[in-house]
LUMMAR-424835 format. One record per residue: x, y, z of N, C-alpha, C in turn; residue in three letters. Coordinates in Angstrom, 2 decimals, m for minus. Atoms other than C-alpha are relative to their C-alpha. Layout:
// residues N
+---------+---------+---------+---------+---------+---------+---------+---------+---------+------+
!     n.X !     n.Y !     n.Z !    ca.X !    ca.Y !    ca.Z !     c.X !     c.Y !     c.Z ! type !
+---------+---------+---------+---------+---------+---------+---------+---------+---------+------+
!       X !       Y !       Z !       X !       Y !       Z !       X !       Y !       Z !  ALA !
...
+---------+---------+---------+---------+---------+---------+---------+---------+---------+------+
END
This chain:
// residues 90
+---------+---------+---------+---------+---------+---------+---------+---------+---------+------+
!     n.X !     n.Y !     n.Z !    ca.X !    ca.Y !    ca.Z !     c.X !     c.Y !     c.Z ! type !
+---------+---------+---------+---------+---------+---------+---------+---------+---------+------+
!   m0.31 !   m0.05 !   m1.42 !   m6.08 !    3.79 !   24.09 !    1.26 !   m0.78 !    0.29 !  UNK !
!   m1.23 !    0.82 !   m0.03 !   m3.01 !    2.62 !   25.81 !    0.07 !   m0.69 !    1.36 !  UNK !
!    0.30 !    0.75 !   m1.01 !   m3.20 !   m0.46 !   27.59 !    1.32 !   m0.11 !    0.76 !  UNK !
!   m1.17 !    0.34 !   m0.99 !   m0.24 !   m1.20 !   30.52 !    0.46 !   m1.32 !   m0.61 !  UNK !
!   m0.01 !    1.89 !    0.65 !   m0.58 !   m5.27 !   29.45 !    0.03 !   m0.11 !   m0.78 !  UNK !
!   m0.40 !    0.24 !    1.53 !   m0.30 !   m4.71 !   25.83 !    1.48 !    0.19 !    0.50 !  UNK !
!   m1.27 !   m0.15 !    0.20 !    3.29 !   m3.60 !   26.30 !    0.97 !   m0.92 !    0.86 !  UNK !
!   m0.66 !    0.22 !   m1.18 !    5.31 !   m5.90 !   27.66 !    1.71 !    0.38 !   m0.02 !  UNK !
!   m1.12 !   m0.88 !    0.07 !    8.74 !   m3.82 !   26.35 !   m0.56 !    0.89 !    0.89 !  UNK !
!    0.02 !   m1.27 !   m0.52 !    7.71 !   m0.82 !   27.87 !   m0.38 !   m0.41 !    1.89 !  UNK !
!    0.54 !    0.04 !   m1.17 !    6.66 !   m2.70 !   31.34 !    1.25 !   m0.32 !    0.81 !  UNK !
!   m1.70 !    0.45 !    0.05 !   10.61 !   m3.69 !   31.20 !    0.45 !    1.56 !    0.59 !  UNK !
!   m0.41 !   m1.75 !   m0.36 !   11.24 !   m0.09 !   31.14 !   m0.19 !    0.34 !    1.45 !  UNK !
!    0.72 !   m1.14 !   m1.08 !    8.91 !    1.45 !   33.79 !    0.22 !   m0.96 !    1.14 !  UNK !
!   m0.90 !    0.64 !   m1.17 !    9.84 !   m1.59 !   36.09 !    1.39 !    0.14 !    0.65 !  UNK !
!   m1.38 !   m0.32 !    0.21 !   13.41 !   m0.83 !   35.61 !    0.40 !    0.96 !    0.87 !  UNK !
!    0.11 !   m1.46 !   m0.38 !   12.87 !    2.75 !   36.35 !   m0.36 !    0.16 !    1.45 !  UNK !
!    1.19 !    0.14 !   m1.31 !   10.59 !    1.88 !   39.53 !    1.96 !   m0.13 !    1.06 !  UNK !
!   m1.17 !    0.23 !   m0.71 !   13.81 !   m0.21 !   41.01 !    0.79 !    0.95 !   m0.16 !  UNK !
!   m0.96 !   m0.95 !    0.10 !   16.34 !    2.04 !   40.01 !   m0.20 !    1.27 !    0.88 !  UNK !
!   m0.02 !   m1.32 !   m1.17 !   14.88 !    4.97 !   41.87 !   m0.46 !   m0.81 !    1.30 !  UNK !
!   m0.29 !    0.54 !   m1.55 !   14.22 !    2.92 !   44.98 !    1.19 !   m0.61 !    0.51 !  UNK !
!   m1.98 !    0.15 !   m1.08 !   17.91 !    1.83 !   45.37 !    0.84 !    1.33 !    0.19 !  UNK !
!   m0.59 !   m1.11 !    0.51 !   18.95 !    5.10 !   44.23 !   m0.43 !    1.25 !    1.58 !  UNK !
!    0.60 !   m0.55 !   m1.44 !   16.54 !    6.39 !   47.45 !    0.51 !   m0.20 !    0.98 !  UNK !
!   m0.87 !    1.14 !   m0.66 !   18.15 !    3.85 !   49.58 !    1.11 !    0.45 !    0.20 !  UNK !
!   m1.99 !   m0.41 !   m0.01 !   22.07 !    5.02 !   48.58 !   m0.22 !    0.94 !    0.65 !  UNK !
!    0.09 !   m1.27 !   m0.42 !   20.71 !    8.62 !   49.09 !   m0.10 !    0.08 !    1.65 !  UNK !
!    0.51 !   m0.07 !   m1.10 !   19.25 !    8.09 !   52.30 !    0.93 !   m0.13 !    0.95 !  UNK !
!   m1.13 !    0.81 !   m0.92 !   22.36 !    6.03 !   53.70 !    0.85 !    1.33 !   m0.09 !  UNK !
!   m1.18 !   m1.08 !    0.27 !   24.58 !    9.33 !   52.34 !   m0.31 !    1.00 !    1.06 !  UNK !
!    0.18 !   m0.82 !   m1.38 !   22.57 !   11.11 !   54.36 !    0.42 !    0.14 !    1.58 !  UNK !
!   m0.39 !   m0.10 !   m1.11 !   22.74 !    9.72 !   57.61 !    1.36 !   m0.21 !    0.11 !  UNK !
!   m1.76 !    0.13 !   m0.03 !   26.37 !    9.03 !   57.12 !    0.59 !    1.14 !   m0.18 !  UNK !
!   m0.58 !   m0.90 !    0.41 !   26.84 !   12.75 !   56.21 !    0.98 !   m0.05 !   m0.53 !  UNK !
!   m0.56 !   m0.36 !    1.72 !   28.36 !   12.26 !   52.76 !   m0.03 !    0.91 !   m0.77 !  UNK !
!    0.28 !   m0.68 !    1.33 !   28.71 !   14.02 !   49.92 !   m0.79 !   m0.76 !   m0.72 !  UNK !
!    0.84 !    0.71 !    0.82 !   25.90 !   12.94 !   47.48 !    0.19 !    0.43 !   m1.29 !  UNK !
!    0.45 !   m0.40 !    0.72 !   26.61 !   15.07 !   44.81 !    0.24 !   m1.22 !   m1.39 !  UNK !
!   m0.09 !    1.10 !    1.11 !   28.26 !   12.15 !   42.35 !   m1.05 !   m0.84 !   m0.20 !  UNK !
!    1.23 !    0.68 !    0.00 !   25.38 !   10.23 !   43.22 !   m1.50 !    0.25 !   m0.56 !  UNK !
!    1.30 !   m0.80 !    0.96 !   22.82 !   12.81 !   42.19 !    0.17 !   m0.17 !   m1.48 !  UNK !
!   m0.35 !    0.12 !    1.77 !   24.52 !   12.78 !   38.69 !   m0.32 !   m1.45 !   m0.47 !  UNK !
!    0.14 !    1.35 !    0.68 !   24.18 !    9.04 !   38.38 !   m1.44 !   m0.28 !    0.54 !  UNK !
!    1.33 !    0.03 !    0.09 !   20.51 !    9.28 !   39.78 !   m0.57 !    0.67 !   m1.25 !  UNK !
!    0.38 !   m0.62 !    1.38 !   19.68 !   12.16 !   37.14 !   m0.02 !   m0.78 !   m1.33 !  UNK !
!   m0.46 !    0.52 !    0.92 !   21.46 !   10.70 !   34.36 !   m0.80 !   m1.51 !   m0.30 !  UNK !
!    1.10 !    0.97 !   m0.21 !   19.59 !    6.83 !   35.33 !   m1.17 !    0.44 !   m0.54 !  UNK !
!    1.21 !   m0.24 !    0.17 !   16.39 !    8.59 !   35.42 !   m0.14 !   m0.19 !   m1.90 !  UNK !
!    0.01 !   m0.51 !    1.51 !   16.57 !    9.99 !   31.93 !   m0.14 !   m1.09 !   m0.84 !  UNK !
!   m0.23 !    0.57 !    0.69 !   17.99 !    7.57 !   30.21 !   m0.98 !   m1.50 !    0.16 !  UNK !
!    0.69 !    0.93 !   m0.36 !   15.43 !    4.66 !   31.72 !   m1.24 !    1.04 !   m0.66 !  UNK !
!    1.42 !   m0.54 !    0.45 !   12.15 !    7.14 !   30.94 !    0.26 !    0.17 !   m1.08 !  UNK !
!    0.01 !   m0.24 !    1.31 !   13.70 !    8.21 !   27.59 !   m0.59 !   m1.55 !   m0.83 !  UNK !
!    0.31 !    1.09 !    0.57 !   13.72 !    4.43 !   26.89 !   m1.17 !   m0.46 !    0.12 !  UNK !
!    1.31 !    0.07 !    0.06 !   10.52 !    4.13 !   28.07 !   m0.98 !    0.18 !   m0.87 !  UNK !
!    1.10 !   m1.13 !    0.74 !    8.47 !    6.73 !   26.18 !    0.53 !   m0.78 !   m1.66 !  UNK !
!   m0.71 !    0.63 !    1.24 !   10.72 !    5.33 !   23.15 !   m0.70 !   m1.22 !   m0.49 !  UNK !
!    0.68 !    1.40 !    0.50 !    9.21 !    2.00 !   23.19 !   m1.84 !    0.29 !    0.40 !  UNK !
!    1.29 !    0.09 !   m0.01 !    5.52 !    3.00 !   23.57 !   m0.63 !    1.31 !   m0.94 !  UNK !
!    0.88 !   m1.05 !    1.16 !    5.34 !    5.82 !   21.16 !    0.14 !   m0.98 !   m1.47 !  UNK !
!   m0.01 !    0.72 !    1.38 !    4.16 !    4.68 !   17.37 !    0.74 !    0.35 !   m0.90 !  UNK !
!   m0.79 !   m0.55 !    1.24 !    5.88 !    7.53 !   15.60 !    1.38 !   m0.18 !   m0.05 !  UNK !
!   m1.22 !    0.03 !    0.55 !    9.12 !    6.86 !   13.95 !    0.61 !    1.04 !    0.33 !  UNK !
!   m0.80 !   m1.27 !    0.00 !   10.28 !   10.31 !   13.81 !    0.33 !    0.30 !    1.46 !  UNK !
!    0.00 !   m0.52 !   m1.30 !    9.22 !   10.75 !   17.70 !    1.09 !   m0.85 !    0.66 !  UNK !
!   m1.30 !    1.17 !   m0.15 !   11.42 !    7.62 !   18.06 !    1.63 !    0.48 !    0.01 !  UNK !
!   m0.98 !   m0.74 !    1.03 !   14.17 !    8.90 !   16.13 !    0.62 !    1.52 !    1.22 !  UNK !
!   m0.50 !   m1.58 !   m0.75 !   14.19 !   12.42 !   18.21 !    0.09 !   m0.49 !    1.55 !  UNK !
!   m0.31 !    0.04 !   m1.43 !   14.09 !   10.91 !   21.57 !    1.00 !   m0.64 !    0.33 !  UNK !
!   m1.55 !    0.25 !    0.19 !   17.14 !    9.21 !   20.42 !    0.79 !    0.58 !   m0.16 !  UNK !
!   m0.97 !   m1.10 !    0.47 !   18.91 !   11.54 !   19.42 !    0.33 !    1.00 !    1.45 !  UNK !
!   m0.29 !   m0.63 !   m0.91 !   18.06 !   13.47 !   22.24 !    0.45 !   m0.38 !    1.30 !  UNK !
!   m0.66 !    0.25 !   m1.43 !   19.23 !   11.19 !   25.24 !    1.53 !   m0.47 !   m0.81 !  UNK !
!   m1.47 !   m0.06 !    0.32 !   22.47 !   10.57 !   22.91 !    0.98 !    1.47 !   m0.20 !  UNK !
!   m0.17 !   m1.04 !    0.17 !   22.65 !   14.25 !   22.71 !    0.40 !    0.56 !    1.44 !  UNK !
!   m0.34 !    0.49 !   m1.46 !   22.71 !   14.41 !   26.56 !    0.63 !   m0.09 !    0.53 !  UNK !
!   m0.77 !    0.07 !   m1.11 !   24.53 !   12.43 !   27.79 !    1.48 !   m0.07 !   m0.64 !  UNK !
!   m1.47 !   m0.76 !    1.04 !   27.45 !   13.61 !   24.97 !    0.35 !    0.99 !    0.95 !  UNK !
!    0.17 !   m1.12 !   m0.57 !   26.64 !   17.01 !   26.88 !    0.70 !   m0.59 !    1.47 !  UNK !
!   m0.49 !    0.77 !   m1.62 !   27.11 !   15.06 !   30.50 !    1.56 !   m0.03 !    0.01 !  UNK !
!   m1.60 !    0.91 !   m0.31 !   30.39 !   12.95 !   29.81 !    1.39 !    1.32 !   m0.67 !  UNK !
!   m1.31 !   m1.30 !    0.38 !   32.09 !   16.42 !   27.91 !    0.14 !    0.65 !    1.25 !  UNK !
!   m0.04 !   m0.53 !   m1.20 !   31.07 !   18.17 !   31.37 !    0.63 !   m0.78 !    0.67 !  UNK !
!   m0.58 !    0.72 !   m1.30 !   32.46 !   15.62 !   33.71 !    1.24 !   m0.21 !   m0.84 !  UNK !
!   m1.45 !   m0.19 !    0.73 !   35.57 !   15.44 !   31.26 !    0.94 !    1.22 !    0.41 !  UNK !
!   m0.58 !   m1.42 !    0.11 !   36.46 !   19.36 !   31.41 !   m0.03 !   m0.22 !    1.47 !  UNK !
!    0.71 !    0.11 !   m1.49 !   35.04 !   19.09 !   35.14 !   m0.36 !   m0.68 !    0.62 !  UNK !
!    0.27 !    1.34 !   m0.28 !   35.21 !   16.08 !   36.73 !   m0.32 !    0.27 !    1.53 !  UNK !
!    0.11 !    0.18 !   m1.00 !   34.87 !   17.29 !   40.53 !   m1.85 !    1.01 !    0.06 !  UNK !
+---------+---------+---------+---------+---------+---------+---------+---------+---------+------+
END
């Protein structure tokens, strides 16, 4: 079974994650009533998310390999991301 209080890496994480999307709510909200553009902001919410839950799941799984691939896959990512906002930065 998987206790919350055994981990205290992974409580780093999902705390992390917690704040991050409530300031991230916060910016959004303000963009709103200020009728902004949000979309840069969505990308650095998205991108946050990910990379905070990837690290998450990372530190509370046992398997190596699963380890291994969920690394790979948020370095895989956000390779994918920063080539897009390179070619296409608006």
């Amino acid at each position: 079974m998987f206790s919350f209080f055994c981990k205290g890496k992974a409580n780093v994480f999902l705390v992390s994650y917690l704040i991050f999307i409530s300031i991230m709510q916060f910016i959004l909200e303000m963009f709103y009533y200020l009728h902004m553009n949000n979309l840069f902001t969505i990308n650095i919410f998205f991108i946050g998310q990910m990379v905070l839950l990837g690290l998450f799941y990372k530190s509370i799984l046992k398997s190596k390999g699963k380890k291994i691939f969920i690394k790979w896959c948020l370095g895989l990512a956000l390779m994918v991301f920063g080539i897009q906002y390179f070619i296409d930065p608006d």
